[in-house]
C-alpha positions as a Markdown table, in Angstrom:
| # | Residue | x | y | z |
|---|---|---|---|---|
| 1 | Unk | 0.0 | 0.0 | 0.0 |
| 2 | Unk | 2.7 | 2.5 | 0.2 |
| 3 | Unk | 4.3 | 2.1 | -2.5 |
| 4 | Unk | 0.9 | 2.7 | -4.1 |
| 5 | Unk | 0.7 | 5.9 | -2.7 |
| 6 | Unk | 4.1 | 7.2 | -3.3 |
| 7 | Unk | 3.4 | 6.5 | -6.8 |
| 8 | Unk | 0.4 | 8.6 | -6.2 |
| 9 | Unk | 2.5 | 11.4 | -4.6 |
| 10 | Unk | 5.0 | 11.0 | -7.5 |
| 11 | Unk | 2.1 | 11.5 | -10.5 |
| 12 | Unk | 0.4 | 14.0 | -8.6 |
| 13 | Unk | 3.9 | 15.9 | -8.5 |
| 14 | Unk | 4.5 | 15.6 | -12.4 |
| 15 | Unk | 0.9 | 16.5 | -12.9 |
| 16 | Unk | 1.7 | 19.5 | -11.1 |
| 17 | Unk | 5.1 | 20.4 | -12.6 |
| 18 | Unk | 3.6 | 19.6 | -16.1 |
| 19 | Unk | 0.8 | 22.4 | -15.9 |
| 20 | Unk | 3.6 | 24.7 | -14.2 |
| 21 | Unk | 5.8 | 24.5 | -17.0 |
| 22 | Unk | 3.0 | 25.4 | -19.9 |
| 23 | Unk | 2.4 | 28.2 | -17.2 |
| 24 | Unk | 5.7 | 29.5 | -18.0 |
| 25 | Unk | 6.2 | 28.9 | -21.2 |
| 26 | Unk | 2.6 | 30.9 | -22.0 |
| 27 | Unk | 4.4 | 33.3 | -19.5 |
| 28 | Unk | 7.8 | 33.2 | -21.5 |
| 29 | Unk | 5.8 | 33.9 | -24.7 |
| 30 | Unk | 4.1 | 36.7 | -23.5 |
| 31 | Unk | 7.2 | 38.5 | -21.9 |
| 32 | Unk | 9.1 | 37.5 | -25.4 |
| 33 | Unk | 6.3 | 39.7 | -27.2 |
| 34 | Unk | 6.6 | 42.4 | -24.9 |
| 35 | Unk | 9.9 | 42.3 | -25.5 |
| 36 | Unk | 9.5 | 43.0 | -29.0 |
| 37 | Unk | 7.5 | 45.6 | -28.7 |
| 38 | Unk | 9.5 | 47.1 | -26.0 |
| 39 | Unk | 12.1 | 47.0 | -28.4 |
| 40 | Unk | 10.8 | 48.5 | -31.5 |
| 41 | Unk | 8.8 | 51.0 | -29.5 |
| 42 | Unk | 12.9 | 52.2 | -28.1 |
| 43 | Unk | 14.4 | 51.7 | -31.8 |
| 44 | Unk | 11.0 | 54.4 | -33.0 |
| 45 | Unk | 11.8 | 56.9 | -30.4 |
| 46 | Unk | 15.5 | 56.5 | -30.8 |
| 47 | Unk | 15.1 | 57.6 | -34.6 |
| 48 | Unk | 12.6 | 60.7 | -33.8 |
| 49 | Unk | 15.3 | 61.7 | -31.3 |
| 50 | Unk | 17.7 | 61.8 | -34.0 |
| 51 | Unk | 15.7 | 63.4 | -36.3 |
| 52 | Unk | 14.6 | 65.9 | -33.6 |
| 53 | Unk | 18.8 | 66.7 | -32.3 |
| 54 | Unk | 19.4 | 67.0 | -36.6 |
| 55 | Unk | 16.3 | 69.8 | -36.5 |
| 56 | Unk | 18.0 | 71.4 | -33.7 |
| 57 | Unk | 21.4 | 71.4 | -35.0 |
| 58 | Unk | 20.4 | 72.5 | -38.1 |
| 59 | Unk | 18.4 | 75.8 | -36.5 |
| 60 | Unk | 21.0 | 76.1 | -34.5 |
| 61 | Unk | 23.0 | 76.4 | -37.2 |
| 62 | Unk | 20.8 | 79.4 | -38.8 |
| 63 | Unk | 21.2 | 81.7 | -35.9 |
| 64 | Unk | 23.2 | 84.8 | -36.9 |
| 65 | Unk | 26.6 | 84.6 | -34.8 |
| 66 | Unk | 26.5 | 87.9 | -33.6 |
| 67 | Unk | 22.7 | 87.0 | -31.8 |
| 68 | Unk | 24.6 | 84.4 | -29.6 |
| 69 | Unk | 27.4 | 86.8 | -28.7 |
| 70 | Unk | 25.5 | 89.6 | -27.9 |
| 71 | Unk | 22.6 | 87.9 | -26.2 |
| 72 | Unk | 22.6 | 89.4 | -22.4 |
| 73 | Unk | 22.4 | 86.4 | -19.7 |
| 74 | Unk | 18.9 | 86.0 | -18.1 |
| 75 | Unk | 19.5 | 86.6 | -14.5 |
| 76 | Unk | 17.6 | 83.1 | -14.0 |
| 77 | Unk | 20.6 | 81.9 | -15.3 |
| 78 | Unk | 23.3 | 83.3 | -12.8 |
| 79 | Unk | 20.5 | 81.8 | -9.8 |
């Protein structure tokens, strides 16, 4: 009779360790896809940054030299 029910104990285990691993693996899947987006979502905002810093630059660039040099400081500035 016991080894009857450690057999028990033993199929109830894998039964229980089975559905745990498909819990993980839908789990695993899930976080993979998230992953993806997470991803492309960073990859996106990484290129409108560059595009943005290349706007920049290039007004930047259009300011009239003497503008920069003559501009008095704000006296938020020196706070």
């Amino acid at each position: 009779m016991a080894y009857s029910d450690t057999i028990d104990q033993i199929a109830e285990r894998v039964d229980h360790l089975l559905l745990r691993h498909e819990e993980l693996q839908r789990t695993n899947a899930l976080l993979t896809q998230q992953v993806q987006a997470l991803s492309l979502e960073r990859d996106q905002l990484k290129s409108r940054l560059a595009a943005a810093r290349a706007r920049v630059d290039a007004l930047i660039e259009r300011l009239p030299t003497s503008a920069t040099t003559a501009a008095p400081a704000s006296p938020e500035a020196s706070a």
